[in-house]
N, C-alpha and C positions, 0 to 999 in steps of 0.2 A: 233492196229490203233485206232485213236480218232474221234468220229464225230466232224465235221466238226460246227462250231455257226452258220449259219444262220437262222433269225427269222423265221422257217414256214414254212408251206406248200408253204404260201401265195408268198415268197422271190424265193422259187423254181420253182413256174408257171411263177412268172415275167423273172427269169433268164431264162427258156425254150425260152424264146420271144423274147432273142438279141443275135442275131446270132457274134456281135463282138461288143468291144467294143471300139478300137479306130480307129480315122480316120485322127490319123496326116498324113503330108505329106511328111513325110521322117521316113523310114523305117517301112512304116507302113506293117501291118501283114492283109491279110485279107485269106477267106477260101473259098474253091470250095464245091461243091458238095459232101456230106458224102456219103461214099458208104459203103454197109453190104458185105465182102466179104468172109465171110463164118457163119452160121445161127447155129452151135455148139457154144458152152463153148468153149472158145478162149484163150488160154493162151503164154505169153511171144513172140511176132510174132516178124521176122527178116528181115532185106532186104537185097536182093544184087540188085546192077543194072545190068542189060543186054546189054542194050541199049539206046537209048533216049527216047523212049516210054513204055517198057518193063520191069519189075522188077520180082526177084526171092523171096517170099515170104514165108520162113520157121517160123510152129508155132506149139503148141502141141491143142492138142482136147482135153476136158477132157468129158465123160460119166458122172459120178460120181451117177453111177448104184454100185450095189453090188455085187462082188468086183469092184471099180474103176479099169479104163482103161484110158490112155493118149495116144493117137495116135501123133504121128507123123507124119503132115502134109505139103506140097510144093502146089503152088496155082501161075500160072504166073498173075501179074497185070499190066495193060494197060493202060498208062495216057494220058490224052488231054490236056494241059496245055492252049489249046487256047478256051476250054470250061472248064473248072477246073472240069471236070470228072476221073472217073475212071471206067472198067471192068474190068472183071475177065476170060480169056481164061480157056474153057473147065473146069472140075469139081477138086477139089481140090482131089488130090494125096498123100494118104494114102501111105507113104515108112516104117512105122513100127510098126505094130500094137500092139508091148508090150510095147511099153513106148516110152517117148517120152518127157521130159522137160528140159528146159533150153537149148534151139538150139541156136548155133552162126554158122556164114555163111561165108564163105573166097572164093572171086572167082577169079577162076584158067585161065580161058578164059569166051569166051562167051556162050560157050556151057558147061562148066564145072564148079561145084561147090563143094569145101568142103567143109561139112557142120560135127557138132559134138553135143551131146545132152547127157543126162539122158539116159540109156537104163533099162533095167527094172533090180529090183531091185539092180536100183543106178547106174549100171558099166557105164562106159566111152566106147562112141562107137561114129564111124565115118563113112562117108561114101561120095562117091564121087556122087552127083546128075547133071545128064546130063539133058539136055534141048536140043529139037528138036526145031530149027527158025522157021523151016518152017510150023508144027502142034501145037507147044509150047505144046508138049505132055513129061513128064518127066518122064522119070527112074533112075535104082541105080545101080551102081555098088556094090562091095566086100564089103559086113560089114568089121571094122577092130574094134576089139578091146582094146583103148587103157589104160585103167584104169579097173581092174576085183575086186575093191572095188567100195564104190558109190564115182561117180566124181559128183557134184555138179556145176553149174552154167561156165560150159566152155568158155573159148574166144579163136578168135584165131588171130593171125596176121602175114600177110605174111615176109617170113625171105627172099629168095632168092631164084632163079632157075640159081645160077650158074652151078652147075652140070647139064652135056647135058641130059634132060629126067627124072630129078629128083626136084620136086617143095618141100621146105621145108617152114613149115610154125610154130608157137611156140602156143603151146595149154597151157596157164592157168587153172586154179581150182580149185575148192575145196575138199579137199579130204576128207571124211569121214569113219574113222574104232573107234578105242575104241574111241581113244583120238582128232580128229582131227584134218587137218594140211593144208597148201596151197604149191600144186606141178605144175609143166611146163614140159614140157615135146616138145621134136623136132618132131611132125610127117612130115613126110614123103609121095610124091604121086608121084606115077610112072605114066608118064603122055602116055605113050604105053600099059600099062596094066590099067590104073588106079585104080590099086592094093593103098592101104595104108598101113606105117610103122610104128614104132617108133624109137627113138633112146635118149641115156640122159636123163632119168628122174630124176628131182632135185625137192628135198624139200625145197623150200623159205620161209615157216614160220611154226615154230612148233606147233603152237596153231591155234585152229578153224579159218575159213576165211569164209565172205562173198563174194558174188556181184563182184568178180575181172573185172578190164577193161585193157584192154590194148592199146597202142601209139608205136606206131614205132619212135625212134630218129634216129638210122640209121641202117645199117643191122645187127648190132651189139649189138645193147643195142634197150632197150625197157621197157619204164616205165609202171610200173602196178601199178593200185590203188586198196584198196579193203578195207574191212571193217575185222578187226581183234579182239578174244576176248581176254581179258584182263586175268591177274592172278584172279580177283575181280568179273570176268563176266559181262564184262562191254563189248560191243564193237568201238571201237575209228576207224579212218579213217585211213590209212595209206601207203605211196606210197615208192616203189624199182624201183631200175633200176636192170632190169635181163639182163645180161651180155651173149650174146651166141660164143663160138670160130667157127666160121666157116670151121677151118680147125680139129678141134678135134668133134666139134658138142656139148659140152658139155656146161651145161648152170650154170653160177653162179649168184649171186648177190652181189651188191652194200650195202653200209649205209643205213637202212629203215628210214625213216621220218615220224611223224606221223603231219598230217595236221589237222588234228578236233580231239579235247577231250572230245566230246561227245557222246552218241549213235547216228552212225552212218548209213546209209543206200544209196545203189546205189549207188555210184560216179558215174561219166560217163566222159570223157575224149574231149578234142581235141587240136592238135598243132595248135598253134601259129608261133613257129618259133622252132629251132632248143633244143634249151633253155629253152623256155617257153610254159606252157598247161594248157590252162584253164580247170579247176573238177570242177562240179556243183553235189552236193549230198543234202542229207536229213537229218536234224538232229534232235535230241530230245530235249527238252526246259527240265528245270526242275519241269514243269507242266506236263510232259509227251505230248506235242503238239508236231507233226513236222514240220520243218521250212526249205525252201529252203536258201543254203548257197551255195557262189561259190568263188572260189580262184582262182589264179594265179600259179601256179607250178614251181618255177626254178631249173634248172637241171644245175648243173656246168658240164661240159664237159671236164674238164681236170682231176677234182676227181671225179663226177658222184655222188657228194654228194647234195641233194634236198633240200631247201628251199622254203618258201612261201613269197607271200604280202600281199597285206592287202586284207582282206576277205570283200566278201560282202553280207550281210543277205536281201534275199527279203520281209522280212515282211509277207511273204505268207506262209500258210499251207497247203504244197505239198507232192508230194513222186514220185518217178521213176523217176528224170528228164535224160531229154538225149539233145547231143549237135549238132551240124552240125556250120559248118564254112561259114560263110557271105563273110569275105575278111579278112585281117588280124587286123581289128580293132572289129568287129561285128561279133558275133553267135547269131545263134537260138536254143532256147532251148522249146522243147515240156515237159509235165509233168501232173501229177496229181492234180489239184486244189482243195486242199480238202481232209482230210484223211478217211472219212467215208464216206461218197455223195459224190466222186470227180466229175469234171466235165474236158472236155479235155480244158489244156489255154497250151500259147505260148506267150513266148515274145526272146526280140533282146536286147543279153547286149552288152555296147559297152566296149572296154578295151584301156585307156591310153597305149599309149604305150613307155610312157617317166616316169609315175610315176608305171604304170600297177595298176591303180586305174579304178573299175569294177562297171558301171554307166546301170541302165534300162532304155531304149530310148521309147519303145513301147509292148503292149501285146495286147492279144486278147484272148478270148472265145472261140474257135472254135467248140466245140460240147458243149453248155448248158445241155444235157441230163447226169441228177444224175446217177453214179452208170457206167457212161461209158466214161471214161478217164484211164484207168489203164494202165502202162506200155506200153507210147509211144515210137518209134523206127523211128527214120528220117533219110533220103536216100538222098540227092542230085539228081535232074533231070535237071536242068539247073541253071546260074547264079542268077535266080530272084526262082524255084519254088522249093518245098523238097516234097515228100512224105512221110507222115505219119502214120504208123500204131498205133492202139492201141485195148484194148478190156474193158471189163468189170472186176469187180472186181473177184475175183472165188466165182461159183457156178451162174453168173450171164451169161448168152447168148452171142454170139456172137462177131463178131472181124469184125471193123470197120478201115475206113483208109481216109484219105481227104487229097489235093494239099493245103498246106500253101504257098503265094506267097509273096516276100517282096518286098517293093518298093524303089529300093536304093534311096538315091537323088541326085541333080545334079551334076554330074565329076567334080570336080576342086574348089568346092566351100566347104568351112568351115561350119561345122552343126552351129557352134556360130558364123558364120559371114551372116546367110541369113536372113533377113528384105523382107518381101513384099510389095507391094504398097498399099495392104491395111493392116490395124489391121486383125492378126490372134492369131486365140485364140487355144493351143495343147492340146493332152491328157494328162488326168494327170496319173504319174504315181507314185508307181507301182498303177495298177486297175484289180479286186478290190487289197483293200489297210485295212490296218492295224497297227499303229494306226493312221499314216499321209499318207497323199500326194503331189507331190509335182505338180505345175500346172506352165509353162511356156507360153507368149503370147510376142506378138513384137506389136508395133506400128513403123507407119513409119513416124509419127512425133510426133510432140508434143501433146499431148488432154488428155483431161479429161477422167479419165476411173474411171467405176464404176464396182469388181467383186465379187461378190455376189453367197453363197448356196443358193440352192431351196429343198423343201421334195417332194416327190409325190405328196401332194396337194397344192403344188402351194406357199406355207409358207417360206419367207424367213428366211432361219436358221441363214445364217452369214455373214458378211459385210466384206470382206479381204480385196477388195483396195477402198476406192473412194477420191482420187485426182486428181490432175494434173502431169503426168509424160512425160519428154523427151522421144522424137524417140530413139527406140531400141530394144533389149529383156530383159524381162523382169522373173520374179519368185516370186511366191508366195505360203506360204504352208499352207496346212489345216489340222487340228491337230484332227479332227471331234469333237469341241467342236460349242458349239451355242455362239451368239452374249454376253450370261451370263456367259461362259467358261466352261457349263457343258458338259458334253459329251451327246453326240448324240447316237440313238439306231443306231444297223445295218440295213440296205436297201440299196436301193437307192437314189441317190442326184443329182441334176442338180447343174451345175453352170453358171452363164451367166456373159459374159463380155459386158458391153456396151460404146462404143467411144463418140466423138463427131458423128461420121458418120458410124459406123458400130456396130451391136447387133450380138453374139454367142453365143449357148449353146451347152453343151457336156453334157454327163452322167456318173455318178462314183458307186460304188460298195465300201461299208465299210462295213467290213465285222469284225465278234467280236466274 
């Protein structure tokens, strides 16, 4: 991983001091209350929901005493969405004390979870975690093991409970012996014992595999993405449809497609529609930087063979992004900001859904603290709020978690048809940004506008609009060059719009 360019200590105490950075008025992103929910080395945390208030929260401990140890940890969390808090019922629940990494979480009911991870040295183990309503006190059923080589980085995703008493669900991974390879496999929970099974284990790529995610298309097929290595040891992006027969159990695949040719890292998955899935991953520059990238996924349904659209690069130097679904035009996506120092950011992409051209509406900061943004996980708690988990980089303390809330805007009304009564001036985005930005304002009628960079001290850097423009929206971009076209260091920047009758300022983040 690369540090991160920011000038300075001096850049890092400023950024500690804004808790967000945009404040448009549609889709904006703001943050609740950060809560420390467990005060260990925190690694890879997961969520299920419960309830409306109540979430199931699997993540590994690391020691990293001699020999290291990774516990295996469950922890219930409690939201307030009308104070944007969180706690923590009762003390987190140690369910395996030999190991414990890469947990994913599949919930069976409200009282029942399956849950699957790393066990110690490597095997593939699962186990069924039950939750008490009424004490939010957890326990475990049956270890089941279902990999006795190392399984690496598990998912799982629900297949069906058509059989009376039998839940099946399809486990991903990475398999590791000499050679490396990416297998699936059908587990099985008997929901009277809640005993676990297996059944069908297929090898779907014969070379090393990162990071797999998986997507439900229907009970049948299921798109996986994941990160594969090359003849050349290179790893590239690449997504299947894993085909399961319901009535044999056994699991095939599809045509593989590969979506990014570059080193790749973390996809992370969400439906759109039956057809289509936005992947937002991490890629490698040929500076060795990494860069947020996201796509479009088409799945044809009649061959099951996958294509893409046009990609869209954020300009940002991130890692772990993860997705959750807005409505069917807007996600939110939490992530790393920063590949050395990250900090926790968030923003809202929007997606045509006539060209499936992938636009950034809004972001936000939501924890400024270096070093603790790593490997965010977003949950659904209602139409406007997500819960987010995340931790620190490894070797660094603690696992944090905060309510990101969005603010849709008005039903019925076109994002490029809303004009105010007065001049308003939006966030620019992306922010921060790299090497541009792009800055959007409306007037609602005709005036004079004058929009102008400022530095910290007050020094105008650059003059973008001063004329007379007609009522409407309007665009403007900034390339972070000065009034002489030279480029500007990184910091901070204001910009201020001033009318005939209205003055705004915002603040931007150019980051190098």
């Amino acid at each position: 991983m690369k540090r991160i360019k920011i000038t300075g200590i001096i850049m890092i105490l400023i950024l500690s001091f804004i808790p967000q950075l945009c404040q448009a008025d549609d889709w904006d992103i703001t943050a609740g209350t950060l809560f420390n929910f467990d005060t260990e080395p925190v690694d890879e945390s997961v969520l299920a929901k419960i309830d409306d208030t109540h979430f199931l929260c699997v993540y590994a401990t690391n020691t990293y005493w001699m020999p290291p140890t990774v516990n295996a940890v469950a922890a219930i969390l409690t939201v307030d969405t009308a104070t944007g808090t969180i706690t923590r019922e009762n003390d987190p629940f140690i369910f395996d004390y030999e190991w414990g990494l890469n947990p994913a979480i599949s919930k069976i009911d409200n009282s029942h979870y399956l849950c699957t991870f790393s066990g110690l040295d490597g095997v593939g183990k699962s186990v069924v975690l039950t939750v008490d309503l009424d004490t939010w006190v957890i326990t475990t059923e049956t270890f089941f093991v279902f990999e006795t080589d190392q399984a690496c980085y598990p998912v799982l995703s629900k297949i069906d409970d058509s059989v009376p008493g039998i839940d099946f669900y399809l486990c991903a991974y990475s398999y590791w012996n000499a050679e490396g390879a990416g297998k699936s496999v059908v587990l099985t929970v008997d929901t009277s014992t809640w005993t676990i099974d297996m059944i069908a284990p297929f090898e779907f790529q014969s070379s090393p595999i990162e990071t797999p995610t998986l997507s439900k298309i229907d009970d049948n097929h299921f798109l996986c993405a994941y990160v594969y290595e090359t003849p050349t040891w290179d790893y590239f992006g690449r997504a299947v449809v894993l085909t399961v027969d319901t009535d044999t159990w056994t699991i095939n695949q599809e045509t593989p497609f590969d979506f990014e040719e570059n080193y790749t890292w973390q996809p992370a998955l969400s439906k759109i529609d039956e057809n289509h899935y936005l992947c937002a991953y991490a890629y490698e520059t040929p500076t060795w930087d990494m860069f947020g990238k996201s796509v479009v996924l088409t799945v044809d349904t009649d061959t099951w063979t996958i294509n893409q659209e046009i990609p869209f690069d954020s300009g940002m130097e991130i890692a772990s992004p993860s997705l959750s679904k807005l409505d069917d035009e807007h996600y939110l996506s939490a992530f790393a900001l920063g590949s050395w120092e990250p900090v926790g950011a968030s923003i809202v992409l929007n997606i045509d859904n006539d060209t499936w051209e992938i636009t950034q509406v809004s972001d936000l900061i939501f924890d400024p603290t270096t070093m603790r943004g790593s490997s965010p996980y977003l949950s659904q708690i209602d139409d406007r709020n997500y819960l987010c988990t995340y931790n620190t980089l490894p070797g660094g303390p603690e696992g944090w978690s905060v309510i990101l809330n969005v603010e849709f805007p008005p039903v019925g009304i076109d994002d490029n048809q809303i004009v105010s009564h007065v001049a308003d001036l939006s966030n620019n985005y992306p922010n921060p940004f790299n090497p541009e930005t792009t800055i959007n304002y409306q007037l609602p009628e005709n005036s004079r506008v004058e929009l102008s960079v400022f530095n910290l001290k007050g020094q105008k850097v650059k003059t973008l609009i001063n004329e007379t423009l007609e009522s409407g929206n309007h665009t403007v971009i900034w390339n972070g060059t000065d009034n002489n076209d030279k480029s500007v260091s990184s910091g901070i920047y204001f910009y201020k719009m001033k009318t005939d009758n209205h003055e705004e300022t915002k603040k931007m983040i150019l980051m190098k």
